[in-house]
VMD Tcl script that builds the backbone (N, CA, C; Angstrom):
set m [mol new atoms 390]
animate dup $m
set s [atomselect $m all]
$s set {name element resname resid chain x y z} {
  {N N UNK 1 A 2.680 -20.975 -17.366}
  {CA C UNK 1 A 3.831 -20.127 -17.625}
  {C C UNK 1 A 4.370 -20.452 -19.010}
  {N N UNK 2 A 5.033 -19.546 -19.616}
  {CA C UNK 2 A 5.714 -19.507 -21.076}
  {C C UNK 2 A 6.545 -20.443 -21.456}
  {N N UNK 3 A 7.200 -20.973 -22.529}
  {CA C UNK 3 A 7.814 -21.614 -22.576}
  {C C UNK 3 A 8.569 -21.407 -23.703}
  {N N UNK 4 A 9.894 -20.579 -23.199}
  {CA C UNK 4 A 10.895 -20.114 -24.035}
  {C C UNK 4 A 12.122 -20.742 -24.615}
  {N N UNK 5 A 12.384 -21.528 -25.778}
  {CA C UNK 5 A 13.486 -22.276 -26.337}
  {C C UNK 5 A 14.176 -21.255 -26.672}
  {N N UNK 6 A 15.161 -21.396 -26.948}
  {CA C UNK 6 A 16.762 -19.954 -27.253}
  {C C UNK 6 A 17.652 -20.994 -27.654}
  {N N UNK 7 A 17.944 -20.883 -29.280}
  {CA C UNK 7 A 19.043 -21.403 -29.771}
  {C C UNK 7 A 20.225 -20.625 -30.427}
  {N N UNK 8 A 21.272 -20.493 -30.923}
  {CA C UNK 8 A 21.779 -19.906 -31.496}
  {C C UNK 8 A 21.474 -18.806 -32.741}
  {N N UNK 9 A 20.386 -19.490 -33.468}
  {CA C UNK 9 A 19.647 -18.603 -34.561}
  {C C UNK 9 A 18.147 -18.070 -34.309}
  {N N UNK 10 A 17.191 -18.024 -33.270}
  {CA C UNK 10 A 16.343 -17.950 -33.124}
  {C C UNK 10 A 16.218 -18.205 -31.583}
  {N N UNK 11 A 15.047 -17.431 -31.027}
  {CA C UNK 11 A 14.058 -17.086 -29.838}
  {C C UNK 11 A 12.530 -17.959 -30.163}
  {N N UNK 12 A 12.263 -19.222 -29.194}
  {CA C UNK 12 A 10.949 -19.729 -30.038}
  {C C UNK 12 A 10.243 -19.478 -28.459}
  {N N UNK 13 A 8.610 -19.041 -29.050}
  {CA C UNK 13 A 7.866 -18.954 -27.379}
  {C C UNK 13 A 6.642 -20.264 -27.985}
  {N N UNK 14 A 6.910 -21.115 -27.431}
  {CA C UNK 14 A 6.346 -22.275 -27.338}
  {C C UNK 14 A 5.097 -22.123 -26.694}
  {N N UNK 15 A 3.742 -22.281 -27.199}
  {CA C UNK 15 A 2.748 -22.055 -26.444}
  {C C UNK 15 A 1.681 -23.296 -26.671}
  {N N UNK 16 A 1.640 -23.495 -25.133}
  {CA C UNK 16 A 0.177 -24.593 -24.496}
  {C C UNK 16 A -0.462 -24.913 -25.855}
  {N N UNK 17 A -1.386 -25.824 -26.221}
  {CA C UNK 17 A -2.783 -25.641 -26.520}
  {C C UNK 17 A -3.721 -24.616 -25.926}
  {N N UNK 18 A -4.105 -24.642 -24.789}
  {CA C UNK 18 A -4.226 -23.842 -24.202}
  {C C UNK 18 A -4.336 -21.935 -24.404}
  {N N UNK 19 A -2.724 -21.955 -24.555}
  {CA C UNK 19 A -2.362 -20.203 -24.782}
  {C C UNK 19 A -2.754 -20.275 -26.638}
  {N N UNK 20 A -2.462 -21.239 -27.070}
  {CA C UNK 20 A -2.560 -20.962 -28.681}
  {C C UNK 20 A -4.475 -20.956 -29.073}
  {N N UNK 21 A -5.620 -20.956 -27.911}
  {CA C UNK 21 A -6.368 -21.052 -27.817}
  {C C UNK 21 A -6.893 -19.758 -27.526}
  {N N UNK 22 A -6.471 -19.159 -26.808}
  {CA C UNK 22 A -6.799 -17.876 -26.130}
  {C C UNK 22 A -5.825 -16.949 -26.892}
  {N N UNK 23 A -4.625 -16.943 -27.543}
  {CA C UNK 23 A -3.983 -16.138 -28.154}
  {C C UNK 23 A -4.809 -15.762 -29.830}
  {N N UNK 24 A -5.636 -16.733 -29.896}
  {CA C UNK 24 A -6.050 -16.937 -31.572}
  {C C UNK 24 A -4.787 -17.548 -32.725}
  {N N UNK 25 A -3.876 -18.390 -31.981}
  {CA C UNK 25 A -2.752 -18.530 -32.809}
  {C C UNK 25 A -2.545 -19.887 -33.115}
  {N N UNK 26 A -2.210 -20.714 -34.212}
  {CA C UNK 26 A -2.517 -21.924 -34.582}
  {C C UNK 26 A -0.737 -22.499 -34.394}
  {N N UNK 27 A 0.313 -21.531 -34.554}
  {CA C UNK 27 A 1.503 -22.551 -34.490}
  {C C UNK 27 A 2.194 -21.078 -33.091}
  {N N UNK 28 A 3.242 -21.139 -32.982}
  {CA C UNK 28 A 4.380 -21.269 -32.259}
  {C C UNK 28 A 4.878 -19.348 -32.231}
  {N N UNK 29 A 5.339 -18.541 -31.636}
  {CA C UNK 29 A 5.639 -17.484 -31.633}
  {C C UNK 29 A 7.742 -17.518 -32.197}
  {N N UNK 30 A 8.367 -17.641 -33.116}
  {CA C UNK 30 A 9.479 -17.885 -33.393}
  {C C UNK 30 A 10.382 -15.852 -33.847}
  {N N UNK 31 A 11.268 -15.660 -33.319}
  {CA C UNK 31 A 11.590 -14.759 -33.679}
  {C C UNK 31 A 13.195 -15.087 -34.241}
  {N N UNK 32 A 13.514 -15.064 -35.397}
  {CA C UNK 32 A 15.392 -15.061 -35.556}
  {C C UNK 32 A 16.272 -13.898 -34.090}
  {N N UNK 33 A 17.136 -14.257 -33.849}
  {CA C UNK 33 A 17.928 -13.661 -32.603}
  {C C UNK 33 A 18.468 -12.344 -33.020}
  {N N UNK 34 A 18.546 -12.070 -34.532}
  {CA C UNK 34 A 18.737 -10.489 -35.117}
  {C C UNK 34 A 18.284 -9.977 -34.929}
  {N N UNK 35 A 16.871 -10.054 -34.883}
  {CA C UNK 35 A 15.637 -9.069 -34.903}
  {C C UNK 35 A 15.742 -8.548 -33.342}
  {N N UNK 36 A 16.017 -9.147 -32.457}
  {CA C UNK 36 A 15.749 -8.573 -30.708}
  {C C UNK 36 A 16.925 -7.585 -30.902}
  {N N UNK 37 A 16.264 -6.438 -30.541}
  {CA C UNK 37 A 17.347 -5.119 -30.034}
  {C C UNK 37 A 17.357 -5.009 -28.537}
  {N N UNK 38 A 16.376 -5.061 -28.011}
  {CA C UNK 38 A 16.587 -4.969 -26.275}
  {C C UNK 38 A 15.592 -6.180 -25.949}
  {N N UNK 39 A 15.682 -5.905 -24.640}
  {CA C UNK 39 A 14.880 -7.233 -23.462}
  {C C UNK 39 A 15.073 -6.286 -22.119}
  {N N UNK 40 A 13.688 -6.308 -21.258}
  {CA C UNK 40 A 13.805 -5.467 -20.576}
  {C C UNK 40 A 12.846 -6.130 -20.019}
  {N N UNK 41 A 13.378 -6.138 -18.094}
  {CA C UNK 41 A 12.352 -6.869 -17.012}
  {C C UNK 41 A 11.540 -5.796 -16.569}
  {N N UNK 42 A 10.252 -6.591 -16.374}
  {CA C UNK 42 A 9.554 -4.991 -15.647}
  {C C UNK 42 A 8.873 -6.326 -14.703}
  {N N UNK 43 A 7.876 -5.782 -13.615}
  {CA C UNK 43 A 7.174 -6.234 -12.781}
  {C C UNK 43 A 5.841 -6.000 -13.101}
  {N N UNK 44 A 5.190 -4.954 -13.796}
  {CA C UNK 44 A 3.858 -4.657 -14.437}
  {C C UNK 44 A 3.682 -4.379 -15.958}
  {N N UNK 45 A 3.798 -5.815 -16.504}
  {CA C UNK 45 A 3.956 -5.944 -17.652}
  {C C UNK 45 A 2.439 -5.456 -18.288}
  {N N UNK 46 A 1.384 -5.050 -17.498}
  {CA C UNK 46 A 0.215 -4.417 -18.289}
  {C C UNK 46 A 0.564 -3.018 -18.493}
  {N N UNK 47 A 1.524 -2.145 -18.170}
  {CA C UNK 47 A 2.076 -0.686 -18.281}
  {C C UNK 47 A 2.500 -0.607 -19.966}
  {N N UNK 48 A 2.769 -2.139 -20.385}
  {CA C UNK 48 A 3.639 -2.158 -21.703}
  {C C UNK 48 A 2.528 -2.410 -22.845}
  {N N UNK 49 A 1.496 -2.962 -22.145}
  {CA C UNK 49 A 0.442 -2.549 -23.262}
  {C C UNK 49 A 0.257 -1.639 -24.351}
  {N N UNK 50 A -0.249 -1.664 -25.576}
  {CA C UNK 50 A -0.356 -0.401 -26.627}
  {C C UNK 50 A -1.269 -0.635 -27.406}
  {N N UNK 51 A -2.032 0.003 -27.543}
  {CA C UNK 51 A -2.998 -0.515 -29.014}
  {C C UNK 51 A -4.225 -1.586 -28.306}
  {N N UNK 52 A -4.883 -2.136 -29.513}
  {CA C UNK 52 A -6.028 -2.409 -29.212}
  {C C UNK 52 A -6.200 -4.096 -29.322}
  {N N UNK 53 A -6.610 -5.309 -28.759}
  {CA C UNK 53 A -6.175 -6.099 -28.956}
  {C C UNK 53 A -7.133 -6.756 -30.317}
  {N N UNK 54 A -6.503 -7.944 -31.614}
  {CA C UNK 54 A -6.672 -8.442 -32.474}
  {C C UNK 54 A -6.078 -9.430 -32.867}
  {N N UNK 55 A -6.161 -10.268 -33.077}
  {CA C UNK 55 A -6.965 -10.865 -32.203}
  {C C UNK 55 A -6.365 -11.458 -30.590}
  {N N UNK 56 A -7.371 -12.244 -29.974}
  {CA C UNK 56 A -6.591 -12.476 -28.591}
  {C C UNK 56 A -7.571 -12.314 -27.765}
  {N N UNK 57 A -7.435 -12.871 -26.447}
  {CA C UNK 57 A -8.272 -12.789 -25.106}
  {C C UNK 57 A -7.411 -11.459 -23.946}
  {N N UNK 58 A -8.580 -10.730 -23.553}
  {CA C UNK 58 A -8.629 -9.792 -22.421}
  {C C UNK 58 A -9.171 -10.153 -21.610}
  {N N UNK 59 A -8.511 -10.222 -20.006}
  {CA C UNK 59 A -9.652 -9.469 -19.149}
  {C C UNK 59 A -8.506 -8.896 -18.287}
  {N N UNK 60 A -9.052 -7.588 -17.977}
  {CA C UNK 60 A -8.217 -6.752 -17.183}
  {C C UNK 60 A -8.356 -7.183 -15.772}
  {N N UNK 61 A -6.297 -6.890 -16.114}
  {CA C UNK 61 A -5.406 -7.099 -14.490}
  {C C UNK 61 A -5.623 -8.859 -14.214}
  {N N UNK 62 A -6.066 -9.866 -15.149}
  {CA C UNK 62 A -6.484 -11.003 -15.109}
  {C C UNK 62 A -4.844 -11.618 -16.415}
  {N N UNK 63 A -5.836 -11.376 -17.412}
  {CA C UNK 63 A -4.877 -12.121 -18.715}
  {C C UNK 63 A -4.838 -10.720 -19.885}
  {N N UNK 64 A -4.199 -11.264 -20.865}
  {CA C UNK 64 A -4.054 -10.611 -21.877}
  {C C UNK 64 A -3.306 -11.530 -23.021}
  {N N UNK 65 A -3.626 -12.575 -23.633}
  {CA C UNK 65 A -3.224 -13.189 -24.588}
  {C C UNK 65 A -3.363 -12.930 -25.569}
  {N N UNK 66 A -2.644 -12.328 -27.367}
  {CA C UNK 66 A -2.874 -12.758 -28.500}
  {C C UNK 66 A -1.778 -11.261 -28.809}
  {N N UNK 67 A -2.836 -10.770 -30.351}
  {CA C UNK 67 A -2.008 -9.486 -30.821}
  {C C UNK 67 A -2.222 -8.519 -30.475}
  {N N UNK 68 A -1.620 -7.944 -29.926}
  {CA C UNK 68 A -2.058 -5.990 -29.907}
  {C C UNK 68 A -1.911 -5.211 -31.238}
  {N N UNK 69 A -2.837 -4.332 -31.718}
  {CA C UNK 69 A -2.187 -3.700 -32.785}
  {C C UNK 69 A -1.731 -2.201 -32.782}
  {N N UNK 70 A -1.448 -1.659 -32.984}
  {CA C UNK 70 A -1.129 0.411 -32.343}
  {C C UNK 70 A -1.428 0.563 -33.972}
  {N N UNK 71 A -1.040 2.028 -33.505}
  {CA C UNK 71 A -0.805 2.769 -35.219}
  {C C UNK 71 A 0.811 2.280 -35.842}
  {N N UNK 72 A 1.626 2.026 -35.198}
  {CA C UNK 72 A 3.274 1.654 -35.674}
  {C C UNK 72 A 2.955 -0.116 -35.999}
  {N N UNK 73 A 2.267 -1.019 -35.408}
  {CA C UNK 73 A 2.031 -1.755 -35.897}
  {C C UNK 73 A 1.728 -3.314 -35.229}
  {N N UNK 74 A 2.321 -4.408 -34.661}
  {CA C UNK 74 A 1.695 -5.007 -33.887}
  {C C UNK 74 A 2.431 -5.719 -32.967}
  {N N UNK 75 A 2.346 -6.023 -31.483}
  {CA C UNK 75 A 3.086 -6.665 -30.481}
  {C C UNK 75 A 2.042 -8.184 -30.093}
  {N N UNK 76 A 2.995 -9.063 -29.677}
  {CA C UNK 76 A 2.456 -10.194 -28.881}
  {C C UNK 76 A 2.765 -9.874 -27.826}
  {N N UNK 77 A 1.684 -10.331 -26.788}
  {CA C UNK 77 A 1.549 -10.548 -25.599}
  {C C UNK 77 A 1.139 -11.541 -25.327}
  {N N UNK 78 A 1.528 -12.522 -23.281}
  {CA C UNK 78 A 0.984 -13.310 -23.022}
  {C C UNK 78 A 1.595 -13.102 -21.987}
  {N N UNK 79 A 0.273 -12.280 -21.048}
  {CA C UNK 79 A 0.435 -11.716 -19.299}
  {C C UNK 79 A -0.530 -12.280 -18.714}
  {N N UNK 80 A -0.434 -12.824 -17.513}
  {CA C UNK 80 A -0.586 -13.315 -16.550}
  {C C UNK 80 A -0.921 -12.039 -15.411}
  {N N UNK 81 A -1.831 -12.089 -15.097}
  {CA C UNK 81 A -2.037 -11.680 -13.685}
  {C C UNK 81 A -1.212 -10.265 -13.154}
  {N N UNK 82 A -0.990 -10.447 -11.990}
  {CA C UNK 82 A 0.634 -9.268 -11.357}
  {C C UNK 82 A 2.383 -9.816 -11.701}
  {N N UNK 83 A 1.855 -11.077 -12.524}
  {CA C UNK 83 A 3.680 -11.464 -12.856}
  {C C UNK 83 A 4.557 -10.814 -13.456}
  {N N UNK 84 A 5.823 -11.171 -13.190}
  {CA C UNK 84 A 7.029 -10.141 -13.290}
  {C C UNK 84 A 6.977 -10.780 -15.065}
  {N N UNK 85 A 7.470 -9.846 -15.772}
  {CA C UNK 85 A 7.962 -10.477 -17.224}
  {C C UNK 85 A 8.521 -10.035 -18.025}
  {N N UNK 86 A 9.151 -9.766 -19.146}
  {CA C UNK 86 A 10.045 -9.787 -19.880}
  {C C UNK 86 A 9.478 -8.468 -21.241}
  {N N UNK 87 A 10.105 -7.868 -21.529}
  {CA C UNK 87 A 9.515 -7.093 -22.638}
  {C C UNK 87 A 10.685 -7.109 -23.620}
  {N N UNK 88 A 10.460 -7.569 -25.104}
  {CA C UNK 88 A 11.717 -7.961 -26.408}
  {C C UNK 88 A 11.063 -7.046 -26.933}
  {N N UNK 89 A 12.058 -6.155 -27.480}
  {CA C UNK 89 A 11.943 -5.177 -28.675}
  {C C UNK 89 A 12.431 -6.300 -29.873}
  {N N UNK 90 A 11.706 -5.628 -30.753}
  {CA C UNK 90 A 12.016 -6.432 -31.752}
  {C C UNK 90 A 12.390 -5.757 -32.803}
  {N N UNK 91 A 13.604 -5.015 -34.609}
  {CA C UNK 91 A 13.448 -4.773 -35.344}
  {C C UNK 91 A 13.712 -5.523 -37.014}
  {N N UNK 92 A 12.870 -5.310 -37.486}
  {CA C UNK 92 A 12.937 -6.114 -38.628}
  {C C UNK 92 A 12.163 -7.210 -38.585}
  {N N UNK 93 A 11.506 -7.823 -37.545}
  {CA C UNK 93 A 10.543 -9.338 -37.318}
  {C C UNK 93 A 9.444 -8.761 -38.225}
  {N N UNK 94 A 8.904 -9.583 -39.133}
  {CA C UNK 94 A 7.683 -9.154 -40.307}
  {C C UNK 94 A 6.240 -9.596 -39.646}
  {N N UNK 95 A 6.408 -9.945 -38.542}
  {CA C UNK 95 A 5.114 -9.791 -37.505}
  {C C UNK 95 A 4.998 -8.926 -36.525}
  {N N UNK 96 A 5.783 -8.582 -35.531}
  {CA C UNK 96 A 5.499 -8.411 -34.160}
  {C C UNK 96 A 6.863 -7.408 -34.449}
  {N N UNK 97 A 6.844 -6.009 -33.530}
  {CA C UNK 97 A 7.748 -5.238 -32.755}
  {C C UNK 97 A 7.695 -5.732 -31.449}
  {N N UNK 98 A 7.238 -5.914 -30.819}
  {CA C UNK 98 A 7.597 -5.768 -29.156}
  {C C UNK 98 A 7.028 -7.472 -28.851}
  {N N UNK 99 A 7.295 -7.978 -28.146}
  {CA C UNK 99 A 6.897 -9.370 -26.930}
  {C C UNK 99 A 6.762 -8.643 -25.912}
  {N N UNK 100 A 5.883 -9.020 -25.014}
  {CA C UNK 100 A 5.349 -8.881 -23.848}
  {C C UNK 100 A 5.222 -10.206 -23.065}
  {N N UNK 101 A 6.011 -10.694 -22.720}
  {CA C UNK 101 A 5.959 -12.447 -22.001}
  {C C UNK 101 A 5.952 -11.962 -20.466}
  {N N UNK 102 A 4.781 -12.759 -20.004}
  {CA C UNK 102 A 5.321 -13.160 -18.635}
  {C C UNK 102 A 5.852 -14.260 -18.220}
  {N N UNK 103 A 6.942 -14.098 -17.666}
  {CA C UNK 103 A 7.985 -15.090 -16.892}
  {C C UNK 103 A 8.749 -15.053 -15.847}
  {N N UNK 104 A 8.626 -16.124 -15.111}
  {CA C UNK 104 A 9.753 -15.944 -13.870}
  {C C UNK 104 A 11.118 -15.873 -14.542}
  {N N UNK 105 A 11.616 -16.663 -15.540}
  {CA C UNK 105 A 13.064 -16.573 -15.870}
  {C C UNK 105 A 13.434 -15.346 -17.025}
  {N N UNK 106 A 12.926 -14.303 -16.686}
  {CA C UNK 106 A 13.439 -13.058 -17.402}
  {C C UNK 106 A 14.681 -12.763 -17.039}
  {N N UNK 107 A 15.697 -13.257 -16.110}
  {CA C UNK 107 A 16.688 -12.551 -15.902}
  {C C UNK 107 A 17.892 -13.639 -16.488}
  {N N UNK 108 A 17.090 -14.930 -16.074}
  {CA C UNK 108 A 18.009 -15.733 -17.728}
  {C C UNK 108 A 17.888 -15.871 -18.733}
  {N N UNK 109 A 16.641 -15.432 -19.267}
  {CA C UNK 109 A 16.897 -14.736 -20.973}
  {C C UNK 109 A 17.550 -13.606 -21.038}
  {N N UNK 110 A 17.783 -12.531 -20.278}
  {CA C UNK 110 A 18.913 -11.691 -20.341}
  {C C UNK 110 A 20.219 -12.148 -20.670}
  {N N UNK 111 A 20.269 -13.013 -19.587}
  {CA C UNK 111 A 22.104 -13.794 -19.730}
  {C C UNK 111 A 21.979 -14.776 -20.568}
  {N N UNK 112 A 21.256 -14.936 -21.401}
  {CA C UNK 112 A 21.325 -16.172 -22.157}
  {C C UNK 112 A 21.519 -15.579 -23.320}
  {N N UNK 113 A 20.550 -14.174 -23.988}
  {CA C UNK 113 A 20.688 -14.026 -25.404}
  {C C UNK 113 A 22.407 -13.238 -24.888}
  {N N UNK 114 A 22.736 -13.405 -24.079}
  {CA C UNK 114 A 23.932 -12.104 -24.094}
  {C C UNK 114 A 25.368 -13.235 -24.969}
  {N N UNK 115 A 25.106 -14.849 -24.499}
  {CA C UNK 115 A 26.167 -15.843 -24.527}
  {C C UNK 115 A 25.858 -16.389 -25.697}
  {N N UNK 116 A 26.835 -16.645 -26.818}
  {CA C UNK 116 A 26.789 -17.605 -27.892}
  {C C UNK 116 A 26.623 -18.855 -27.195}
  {N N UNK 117 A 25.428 -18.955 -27.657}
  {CA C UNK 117 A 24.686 -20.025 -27.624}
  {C C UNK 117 A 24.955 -21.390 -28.486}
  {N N UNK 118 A 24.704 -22.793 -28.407}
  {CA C UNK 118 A 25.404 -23.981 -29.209}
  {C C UNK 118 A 23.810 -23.208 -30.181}
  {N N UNK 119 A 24.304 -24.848 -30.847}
  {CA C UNK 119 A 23.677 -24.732 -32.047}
  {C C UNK 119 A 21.762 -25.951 -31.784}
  {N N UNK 120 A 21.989 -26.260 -30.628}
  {CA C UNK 120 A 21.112 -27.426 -29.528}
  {C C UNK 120 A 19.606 -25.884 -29.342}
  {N N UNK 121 A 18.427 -26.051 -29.297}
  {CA C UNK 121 A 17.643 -25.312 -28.504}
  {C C UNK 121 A 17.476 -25.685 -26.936}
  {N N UNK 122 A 17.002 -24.606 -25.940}
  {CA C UNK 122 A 17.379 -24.986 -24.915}
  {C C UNK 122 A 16.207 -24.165 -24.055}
  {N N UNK 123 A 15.927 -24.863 -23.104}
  {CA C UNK 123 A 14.774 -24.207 -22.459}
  {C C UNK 123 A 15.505 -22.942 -21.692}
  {N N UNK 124 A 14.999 -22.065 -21.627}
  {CA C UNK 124 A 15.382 -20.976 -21.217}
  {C C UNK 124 A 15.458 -21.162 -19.384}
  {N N UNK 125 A 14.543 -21.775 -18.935}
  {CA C UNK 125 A 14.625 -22.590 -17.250}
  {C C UNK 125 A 15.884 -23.265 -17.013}
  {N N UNK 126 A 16.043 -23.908 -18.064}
  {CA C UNK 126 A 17.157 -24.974 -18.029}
  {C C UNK 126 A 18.573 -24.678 -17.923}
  {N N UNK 127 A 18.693 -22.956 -18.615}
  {CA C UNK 127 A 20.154 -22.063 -18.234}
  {C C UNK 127 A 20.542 -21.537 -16.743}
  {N N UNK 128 A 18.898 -21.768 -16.066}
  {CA C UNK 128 A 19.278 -21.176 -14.953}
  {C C UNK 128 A 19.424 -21.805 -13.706}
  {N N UNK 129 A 19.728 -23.414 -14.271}
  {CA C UNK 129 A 20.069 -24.159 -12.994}
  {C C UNK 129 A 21.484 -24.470 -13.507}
  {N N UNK 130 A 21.957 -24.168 -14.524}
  {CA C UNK 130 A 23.467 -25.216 -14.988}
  {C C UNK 130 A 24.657 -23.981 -14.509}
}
mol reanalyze $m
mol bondsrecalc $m
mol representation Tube
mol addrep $m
């Protein structure tokens, strides 16, 4: 599963060895907290798919790790199976429009980017026991 830090200035998706293996990605997925315009839970996060993947690992209704690219331009993903997960619009990020995360705690990254946040990063799991 993902591993989402949320600090006051930035959204970081912390990824395995592992996911940074299968994503084709050598450091860390970091977005500044300006750039997110929405966040939106879905349950079939392969519906949010677009474009063609580049790099990154497929196998359908299985995984989907790395970049997607469309004609507008390019999203990260990192889906899991039938898991519920999270979809970030993004504008202005000079990589990525959209995230596609799967996660159980999508509904406390909702309430989390909503609260001024300290200035500490914080596991996004960790908001939803305090």
């Amino acid at each position: 599963m993902v591993t989402l830090m949320l600090d006051s200035a930035q959204l970081e998706i912390v990824l395995s060895p592992a996911e940074k293996a299968l994503a084709f990605r050598k450091r860390n997925v970091i977005v500044p907290r300006e750039h997110i315009t929405r966040v939106q839970l879905t349950d079939d996060a392969w519906t949010w798919l677009r474009g063609v993947r580049s790099p990154g690992t497929f196998v359908p209704a299985t995984i989907a790790m790395g970049t997607w690219r469309y004609a507008g331009g390019e999203d990260f993903a990192l889906i899991r199976r039938k898991r519920p997960a999270a979809v970030v619009d993004l504008d202005g990020h000079e990589e990525f429009q959209r995230l596609i995360l799967s996660t159980r705690h999508g509904l406390e990254l909702v309430r989390a980017l909503r609260l001024e946040a300290g200035a500490d990063a914080t596991d996004v799991a960790d908001l939803a026991t305090a």
